[in-house]
Structures are given as C-alpha cells and as structure tokens.
N, C-alpha and C positions, 0 to 999 in steps of 0.2 A: 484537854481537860473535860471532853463532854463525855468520855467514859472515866463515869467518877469509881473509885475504891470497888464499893461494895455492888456496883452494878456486875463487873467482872467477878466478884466471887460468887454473887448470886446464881451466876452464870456456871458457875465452877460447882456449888451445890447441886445443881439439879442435873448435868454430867453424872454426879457422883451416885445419884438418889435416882436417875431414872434408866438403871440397867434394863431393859427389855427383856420383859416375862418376870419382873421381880416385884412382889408387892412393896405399897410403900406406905412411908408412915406420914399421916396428915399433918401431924401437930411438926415433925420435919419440915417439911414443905409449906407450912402454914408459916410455922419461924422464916423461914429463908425468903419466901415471896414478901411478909412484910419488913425485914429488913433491907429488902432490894426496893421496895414503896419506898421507904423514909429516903433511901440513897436518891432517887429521883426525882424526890415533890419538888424541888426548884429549878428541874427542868424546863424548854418550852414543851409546849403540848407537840409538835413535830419531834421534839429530841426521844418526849415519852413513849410515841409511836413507835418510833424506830428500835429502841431499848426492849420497849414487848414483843419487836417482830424478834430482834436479837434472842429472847428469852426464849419464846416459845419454837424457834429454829431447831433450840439444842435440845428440846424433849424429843428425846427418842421414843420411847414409852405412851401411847397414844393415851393410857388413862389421866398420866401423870400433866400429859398437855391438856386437856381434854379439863382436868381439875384444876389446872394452873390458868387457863384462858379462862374459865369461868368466876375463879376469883379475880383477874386484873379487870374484865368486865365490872363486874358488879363494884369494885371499887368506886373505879372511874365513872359509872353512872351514879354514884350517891356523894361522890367528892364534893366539898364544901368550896373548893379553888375553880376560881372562876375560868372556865375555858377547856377543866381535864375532861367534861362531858363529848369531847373532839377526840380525846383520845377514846371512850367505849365507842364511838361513831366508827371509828378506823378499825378498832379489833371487831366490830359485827360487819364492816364490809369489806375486810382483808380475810378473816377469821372462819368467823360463824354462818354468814350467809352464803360463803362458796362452798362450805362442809369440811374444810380443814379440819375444825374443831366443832365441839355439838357439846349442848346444853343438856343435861338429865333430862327435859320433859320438852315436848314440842310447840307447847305456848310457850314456853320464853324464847326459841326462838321467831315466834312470832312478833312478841313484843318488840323484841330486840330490830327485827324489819321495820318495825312501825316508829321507835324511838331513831332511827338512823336516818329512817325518808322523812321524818317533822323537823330535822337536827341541823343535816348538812351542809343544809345552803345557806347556815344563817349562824356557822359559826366564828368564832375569834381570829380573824385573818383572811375572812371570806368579803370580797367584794357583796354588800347589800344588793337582796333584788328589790327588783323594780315593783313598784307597788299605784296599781292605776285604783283609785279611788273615786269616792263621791261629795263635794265638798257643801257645806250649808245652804249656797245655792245653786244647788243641782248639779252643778258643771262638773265631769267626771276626768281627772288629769292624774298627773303622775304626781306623788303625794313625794318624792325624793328630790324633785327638782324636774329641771327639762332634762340636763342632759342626761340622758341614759341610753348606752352605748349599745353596738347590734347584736349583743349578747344579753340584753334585757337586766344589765347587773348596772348600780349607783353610778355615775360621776362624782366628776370633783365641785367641790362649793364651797367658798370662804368661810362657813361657819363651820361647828361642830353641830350636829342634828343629833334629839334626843327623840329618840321613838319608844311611843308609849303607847301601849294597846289595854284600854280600859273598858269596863263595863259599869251603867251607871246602877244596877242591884248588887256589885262585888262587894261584901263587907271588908274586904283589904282596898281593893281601891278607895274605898273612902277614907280610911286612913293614909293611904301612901299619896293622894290626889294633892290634899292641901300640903302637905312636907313638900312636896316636887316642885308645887309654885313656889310656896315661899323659900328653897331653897335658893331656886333659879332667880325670884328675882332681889332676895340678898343678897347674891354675891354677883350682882348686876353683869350677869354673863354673855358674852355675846355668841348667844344658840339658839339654833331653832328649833323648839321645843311641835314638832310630828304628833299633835294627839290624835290617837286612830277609836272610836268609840264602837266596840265589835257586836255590840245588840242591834235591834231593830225597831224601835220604841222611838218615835222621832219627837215628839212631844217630849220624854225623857232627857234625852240627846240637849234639845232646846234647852230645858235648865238647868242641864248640866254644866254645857261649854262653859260660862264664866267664871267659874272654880278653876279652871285652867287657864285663864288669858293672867300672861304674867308682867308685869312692868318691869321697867328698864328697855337697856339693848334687845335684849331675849324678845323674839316672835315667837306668838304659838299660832299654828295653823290646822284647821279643826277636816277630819274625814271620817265618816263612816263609809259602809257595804252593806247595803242590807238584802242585798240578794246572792249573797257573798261571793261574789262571782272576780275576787281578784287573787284567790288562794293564798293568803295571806297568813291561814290557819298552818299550811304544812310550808310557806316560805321561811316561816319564821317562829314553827312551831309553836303556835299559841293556842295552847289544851287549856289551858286557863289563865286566870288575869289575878293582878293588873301581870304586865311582861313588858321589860324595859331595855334599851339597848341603848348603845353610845355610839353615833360614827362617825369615823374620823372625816378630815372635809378632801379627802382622796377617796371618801366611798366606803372604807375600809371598816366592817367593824370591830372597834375596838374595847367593845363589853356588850355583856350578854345576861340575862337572869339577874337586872340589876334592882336594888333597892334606892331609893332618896342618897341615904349614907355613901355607899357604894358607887354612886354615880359624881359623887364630891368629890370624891378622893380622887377618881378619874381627870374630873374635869380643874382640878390642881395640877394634874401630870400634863393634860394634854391642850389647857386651857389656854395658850399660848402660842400665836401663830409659828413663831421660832421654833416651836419644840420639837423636840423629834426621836424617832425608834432609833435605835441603835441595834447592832448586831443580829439585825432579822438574815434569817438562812439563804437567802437569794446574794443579797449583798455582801454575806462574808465568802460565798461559796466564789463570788466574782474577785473578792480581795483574794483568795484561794490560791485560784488560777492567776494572778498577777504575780503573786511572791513565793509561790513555791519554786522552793530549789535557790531561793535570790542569799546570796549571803546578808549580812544585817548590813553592810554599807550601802548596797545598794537598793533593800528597802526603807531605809533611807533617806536614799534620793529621791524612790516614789516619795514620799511623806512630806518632802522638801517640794518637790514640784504640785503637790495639793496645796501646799501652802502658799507657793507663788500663783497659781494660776487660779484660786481663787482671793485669799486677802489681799494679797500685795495689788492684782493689776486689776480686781473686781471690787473689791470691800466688800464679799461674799462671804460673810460667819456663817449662811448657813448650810451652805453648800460645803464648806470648811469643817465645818461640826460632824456633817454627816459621813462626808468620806473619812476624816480621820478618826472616828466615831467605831466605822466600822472594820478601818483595819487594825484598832486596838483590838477590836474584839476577835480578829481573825488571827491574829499573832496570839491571842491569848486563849482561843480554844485549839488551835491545830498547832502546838505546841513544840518546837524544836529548837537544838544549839543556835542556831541563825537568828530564829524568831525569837525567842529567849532575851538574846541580844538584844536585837534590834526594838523588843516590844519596851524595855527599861530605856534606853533611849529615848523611845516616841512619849512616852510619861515622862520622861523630867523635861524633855526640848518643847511639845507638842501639846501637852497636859498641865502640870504641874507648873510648867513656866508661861501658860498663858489662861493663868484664871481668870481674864478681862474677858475673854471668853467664852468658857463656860461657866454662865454665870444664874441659868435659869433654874428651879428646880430639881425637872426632870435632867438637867446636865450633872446634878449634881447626885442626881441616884444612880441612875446608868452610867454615867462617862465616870466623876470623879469617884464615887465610891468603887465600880470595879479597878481602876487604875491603881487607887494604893491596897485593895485586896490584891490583884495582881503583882505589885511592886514587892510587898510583903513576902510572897512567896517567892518569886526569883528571886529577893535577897538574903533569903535561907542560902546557908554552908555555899558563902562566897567562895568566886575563883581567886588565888591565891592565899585564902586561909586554909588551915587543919581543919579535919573536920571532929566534931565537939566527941566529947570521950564518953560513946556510951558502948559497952558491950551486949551483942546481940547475936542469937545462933543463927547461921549460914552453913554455906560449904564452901571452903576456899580449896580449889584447886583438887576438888573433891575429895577431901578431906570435912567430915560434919565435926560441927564443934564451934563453941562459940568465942568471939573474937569482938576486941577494942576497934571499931571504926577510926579511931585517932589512930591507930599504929600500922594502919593499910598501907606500906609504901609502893608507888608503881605499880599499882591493882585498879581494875575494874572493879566499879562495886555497882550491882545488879541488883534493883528492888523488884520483886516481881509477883506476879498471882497466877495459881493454877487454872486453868479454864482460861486465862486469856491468849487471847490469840496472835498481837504483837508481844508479848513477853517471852510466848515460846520460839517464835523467830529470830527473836533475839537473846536468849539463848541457846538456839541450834548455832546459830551465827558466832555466838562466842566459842562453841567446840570445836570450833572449825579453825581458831585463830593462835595464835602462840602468844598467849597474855595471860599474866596471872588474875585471877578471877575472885569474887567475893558475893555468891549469889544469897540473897536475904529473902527467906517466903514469909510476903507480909500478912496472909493468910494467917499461918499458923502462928505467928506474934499476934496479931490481934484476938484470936480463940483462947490463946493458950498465956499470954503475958499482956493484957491488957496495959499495965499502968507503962511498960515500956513500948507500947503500941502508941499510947498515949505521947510519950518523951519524942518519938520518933517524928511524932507526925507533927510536933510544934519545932520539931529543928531541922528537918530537910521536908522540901514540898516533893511531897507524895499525892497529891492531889489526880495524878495522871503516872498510869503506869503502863509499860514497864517507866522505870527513873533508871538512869545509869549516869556515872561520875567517873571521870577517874584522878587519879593521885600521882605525886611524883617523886621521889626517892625521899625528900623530905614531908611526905605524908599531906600535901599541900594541895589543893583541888586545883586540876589544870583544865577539865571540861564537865560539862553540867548537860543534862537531856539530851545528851550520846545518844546515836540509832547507830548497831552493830550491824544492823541488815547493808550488804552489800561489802563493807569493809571487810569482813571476811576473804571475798573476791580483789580488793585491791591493794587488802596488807597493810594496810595504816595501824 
C-alpha cells in the first residue's frame, strides 16, 4: 500500500511527457507533479523521499527533471506539514548538491547548501545533538542531560524535553513565551521545559528567566551562549526565534518549527509513558524479513508467540503493543494473499478483540483507527461472494471491450497502471500462463469515466496495485492480491 494509485500514474505521466529531445508543456507537468503531491502528503517524510527519488529516476529528459526537481524542492521547503522540510533536505543532498539536477540560477543552489547544513541534524527522526551550554551560574554542562553517547547525539530520559530557543528583543517570543508557560503548567505535564536564551544581554537574560519558570511537575531549566561557541545555530538551525522542538525521552525528535498549539497536540499523543510509534520503517522492515513468504497460519503463530511471551508470562502491554503494533502495520503495507489473511485475523484476535489494551489515545489513532481502515478494505468483494455488477472497459483475453465483473467466470481479473513496474511483471506473467484473463487500466477509467472510477474504488480495494482476483465457474471470488510473478514458472 505505500505505492498509492496516483504516485504510479504520476510516474507513468512523465514516461509519457518526457520523450528525450521533446519539448514539453509546463501546465502538463505542473498538473501531474501536483496531483502526485496530493497522492503523497500522508506519506512519512522517508516514504516521500523515496517516491521523488522513484519520480525523478524516470525523467529521461534532463530539462524535464531538472524542472520537476525544482518544483518538488520548492514545495517541500515552504510545506505547512510538519517534518516535509526533511524531504527538500534529501532532494538538495541526494539531488542538487552532487549536480544530478540544477537550479536556474546559482544562488539557490547556494541557498539550498546553506538550508540543508542548518536542517539535517535536527530533523523529525533524528537523534538530538548534544548541546553544551552556559547555565545562570556559570557552570557550563550539557543542557540534554548527562547521558550523551560517543557520537555526541541525546540519550534517553524519563521525561519528554521541550527545547526552546528564545531571544529576550523577539516581538514573537513575547507572545509565544507567556502561552508556553501557561500551557505547560495547565495541563500539569511532566516535561522539561530546555529554555536556551540565544542573545548576549545578561542583565536582560536575568529578568527574563521568570516568565518561563513554570509550576507543577514541569521543570524549566534556563542556558544561554553568549560567546556562541556551542553551534547550536546550524545544530538546530536557528536563523531566528523563538524555535521550538519536542523530544521524545529516547532522544528522538519528535517535532520541530513548533508553535504553543502545536506542541499540545503533540504532547496529547506523546504525553504518556505508554505511548508509543507504530509502524516506523526499521521495525516493519524487521517484521519484513520475519513473514515474508510465511503463509498467514504461521504468521500467526508469530502474533501468538508475541502474545504469550509478553502478556501472558510478562504483563508486558507495552512491549505487546509495540510488536503487534508493528506487524499490523507490516502486513498492511507490504501487502499479499498471506498477509491479507493473516492481517484480518491479527485485527479481530490481536486488535479488535483486546480493547483493554489499546486504550491510550495515541493507540487509538495509529493502531485502532488504521485497523478498521485496513479491515474495511480487505473486506471489499469477499472470498466466496460474486463480485458487485458493475461494467467496465478491459481486454479479456485480448479481446477490448467492456464487460460485467459479476459474469467473469474462472478469470483472472488484473487492475492495473501504466508506468508501474509490478503491474507489468505481472502482466508479462499472465501471457506466459494458460488462464482466461480480464485486464482493467485503471489509468484510463479514472481520466476518461471518473464517476465509475469512483464506484470502483469504493467496491474493491485498489488502494495498492497491481490488484488481481480470481473467480470460479460460478463467478465467486476464490483469491484476493494474487502475485502472477513466478506462477507462470510453476503452473498453478
């Protein structure tokens, strides 16, 4: 599912748009790049990267990449989503800065060196650096804690830490100063509120501090630099103030370029010793290599042995939460007949039948809310019903012509897009096989017949393509997200 629809078509437009030696039309290219944005804003910022490396692979046409890298750029550096400023970080030092691709004028790619060296080290996912400071009385220590590892990046610490980089002449910090205490100590949090005062004005400094000392649990602990000798400017790029982060108490952080508001809402998800990420890319890649190839009994069993070897013999919910957390999310982005299986399973036995718990908020954004979107979509055109009677143009058996999906018997039925690259695998694979066939370009439904573009996509989950199904003499679905790749070879 993390190649969604319109990222493969996007992918398939500029194929088509960037013939080599052929001029091209912007307002083209301008269409197709932002309906490939809109396919991916709820991407992570890692998914987004990889999607624009995907995108800009396939320009052949050096202007047309060259045009296309410079609007994903500029996007992603003025994006309003917290975190996509990681993705222009990646295209200026996968991209721009080794000469792949190049800017119209040679200050921006200046700039572009300068917004990526302030950026790096201190974005969404990035272990916090270490930040040695100067503290009110003199004593000059590590403003993150002690530990800090021999890579000079945060440890772990029972709190959540709010770093806040202020100047006492900012007319915004004076507004966002008093909202910060008093939000922190309303909602009586247990954080530690990092205020970093980045002038040099020690008199100032002095009756500034207690506009920030905040009551309750919350500690605020006060540092300046005034001889700024802890680079604090390009760790965490702070060109101006105020400038606010969030970090987890693993070091990690988890917001950036935050406001009062914006750091609420965080500290609601993540406010909670219990809580926890789900589906981060290391952990599913590892749930990955665990179940691939496993039929769904026997991932399963994994799911079962997570369950005993933590609740049953530990009373471990949160160790429990997080592995099975993450192999939902791995069954439900690397999607296959097995997985398929076995991911409705892990939702009614694993999810759904043990709301005790997940019962914290953020369980119920990330774990329960994607489980019945998930659940939703693989209970589209069950195995063993018909599938719903809508007709749509294909080529059966190469033969063009449009045909009732209800009266497919003992057929292959093939959703698929041009420009992708398991779609056409697997359709070389079906020419290879002796099975009647029923190939649908969702492409051209969607251009050209929208409102049954529309019908389609709320009755079989197209979410992830190619989709293949197939039927049995009474028209009755016998399998669901079919891979033809290799069965070719062994004749099933």
């Amino acid at each position: 599912m993390i190649r969604k629809i319109l990222t493969a078509l996007a992918a398939g437009l500029l194929l088509s748009i960037a013939s080599p030696g052929r001029d091209f039309d912007t307002t083209a290219v301008n269409n197709m790049i932002d309906k490939y944005l809109a396919s991916i804003e709820k991407m992570s910022v890692r998914e987004k990267s990889f999607e624009c490396d995907f995108m800009l692979d396939k320009c052949e046409d050096e202007d047309i990449r060259n045009y296309t890298a410079v609007r994903l750029y500029s996007h992603f550096l003025s994006s309003k989503l917290m975190g996509d400023e990681g993705v222009a970080v990646h295209l200026a030092d996968e991209w721009f800065i080794p000469g792949k691709v190049s800017f119209a004028g040679g200050i921006d790619l200046v700039n572009a060196r300068i917004f990526a060296e302030f950026n790096r080290s201190s974005l969404i996912g990035c272990r916090a650096p270490s930040l040695k400071l100067e503290t009110p009385s003199g004593e000059v220590r590590e403003a993150l804690g002690t530990a800090i590892d021999s890579s000079g990046l945060a440890d772990g610490c029972r709190r959540l830490r709010v770093l806040y980089f202020y100047d006492t002449e900012c007319a915004a910090c004076k507004v966002e100063t008093p909202l910060l205490r008093k939000m922190i100590s309303d909602r009586k949090a247990d954080v530690e509120l990092v205020a970093v005062y980045c002038g040099a004005n020690r008199d100032a400094w002095d009756g500034y501090r207690p506009y920030l000392d905040t009551e309750g649990p919350a500690h605020t602990s006060h540092y300046w630099d005034p001889e700024v000798g802890s680079g604090f400017q390009m760790k965490y790029g702070v060109l101006q103030t105020p400038k606010m982060f969030l970090l987890g108490r693993d070091g990690t952080i988890l917001g950036r370029g935050l406001d009062t508001e914006a750091l609420a809402k965080l500290l609601d998800i993540y406010g909670s010793a219990s809580e926890l990420s789900y589906g981060e890319y290391d952990n599913m890649m590892r749930m990955y290599r665990m179940t691939s190839g496993l039929p769904a009994d026997s991932i399963m069993v994994l799911a079962d042995h997570i369950e005993r070897r933590t609740l049953t013999e530990h009373s471990d919910t949160v160790n429990f939460r997080q592995l099975t957390g993450d192999l939902l999310y791995c069954l439900g982005t690397f999607i296959s007949e097995e997985n398929a299986k076995a991911a409705q399973q892990l939702i009614a036995t694993k999810i759904k039948g043990r709301r005790d718990i997940w019962s914290s908020k953020n369980d119920s954004l990330q774990v329960i809310g994607f489980a019945n979107m998930l659940d939703d979509l693989l209970g589209l055109c069950p195995v063993g019903e018909r599938l719903p009677s809508i007709t749509v143009p294909g080529v059966l058996d190469g033969k063009p012509g449009r045909y009732n999906l209800r009266k497919m018997r003992n057929t292959y039925i093939i959703f698929h897009l041009p420009g992708c690259y398991d779609c056409q695998r697997n359709l070389e694979a079906a020419g290879k096989m002796d099975i009647r066939s029923l190939t649908i370009d969702i492409d051209s439904i969607r251009e050209n017949e929208p409102e049954l573009f529309e019908t389609l996509t709320q009755s079989i989950d197209l979410s992830g393509l190619p989709f293949i199904m197939t039927t049995d003499r009474k028209g009755r679905v016998t399998r669901k997200y079919v891979s033809l790749i290799g069965e070719d070879e062994s004749g099933d």
